[in-house]
C-alpha positions, 0 to 999 in steps of 0.5 A, a space after each residue: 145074255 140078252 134075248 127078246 121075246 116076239 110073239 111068244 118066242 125068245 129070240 136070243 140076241 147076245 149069250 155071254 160065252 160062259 154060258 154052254 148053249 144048253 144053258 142058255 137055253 134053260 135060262 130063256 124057256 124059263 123066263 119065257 114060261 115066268 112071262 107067258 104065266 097066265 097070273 102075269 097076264 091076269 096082273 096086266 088086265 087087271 092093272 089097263 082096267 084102270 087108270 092108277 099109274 102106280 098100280 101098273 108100276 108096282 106090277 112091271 117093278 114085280 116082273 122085272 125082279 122075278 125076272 132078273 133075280 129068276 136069271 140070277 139065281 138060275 145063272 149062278 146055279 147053272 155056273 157054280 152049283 152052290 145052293 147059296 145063289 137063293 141069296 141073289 133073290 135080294 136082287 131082284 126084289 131092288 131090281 124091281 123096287 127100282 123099276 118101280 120107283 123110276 115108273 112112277 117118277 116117270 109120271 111126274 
């Protein structure tokens, strides 16, 4: 599933076909409401008020793994309803130690 996001609407991409409509619906307005979230928002301003690169690429590294172990979690619940999908959390916290990692190895 890949969608972007333009002024505050998702607009879907690519939805993997085994994904119902409905679902993929679900899992975009949930990303949407985890982007839109005012404390995400509050993380961005807080970290333009300065000039600490590593500061910014710790808060898109903890975007990106909310984001992808929230797809995750709620893909895997939506396709096999078992409570053990929570354990794909763990990917999401690499998923943004990685995002975190590349942002500041980029600045070097």
């Amino acid at each position: 599933m890949e969608f972007e996001l333009h002024e505050g609407e998702a607009i879907p991409l690519y939805v993997d076909e085994s994904f119902a409509p409905e679902q993929a619906e679900l899992v975009t307005a949930s990303v949407q409401q985890v982007w839109a979230h005012e404390p995400v928002h509050r993380a961005f301003a807080a970290a333009a008020m300065g000039d600490d690169r590593d500061l910014k690429c710790t808060i898109a590294g903890s975007i990106a793994g909310v984001a992808t172990g929230g797809l995750l979690i709620a893909g895997c619940f939506l396709i096999t309803k078992r409570p053990k999908c929570g354990k794909l959390a763990a990917v999401g916290v690499n998923a943004g130690c990685y995002i975190a990692d590349k942002c500041n190895g980029a600045q070097n």
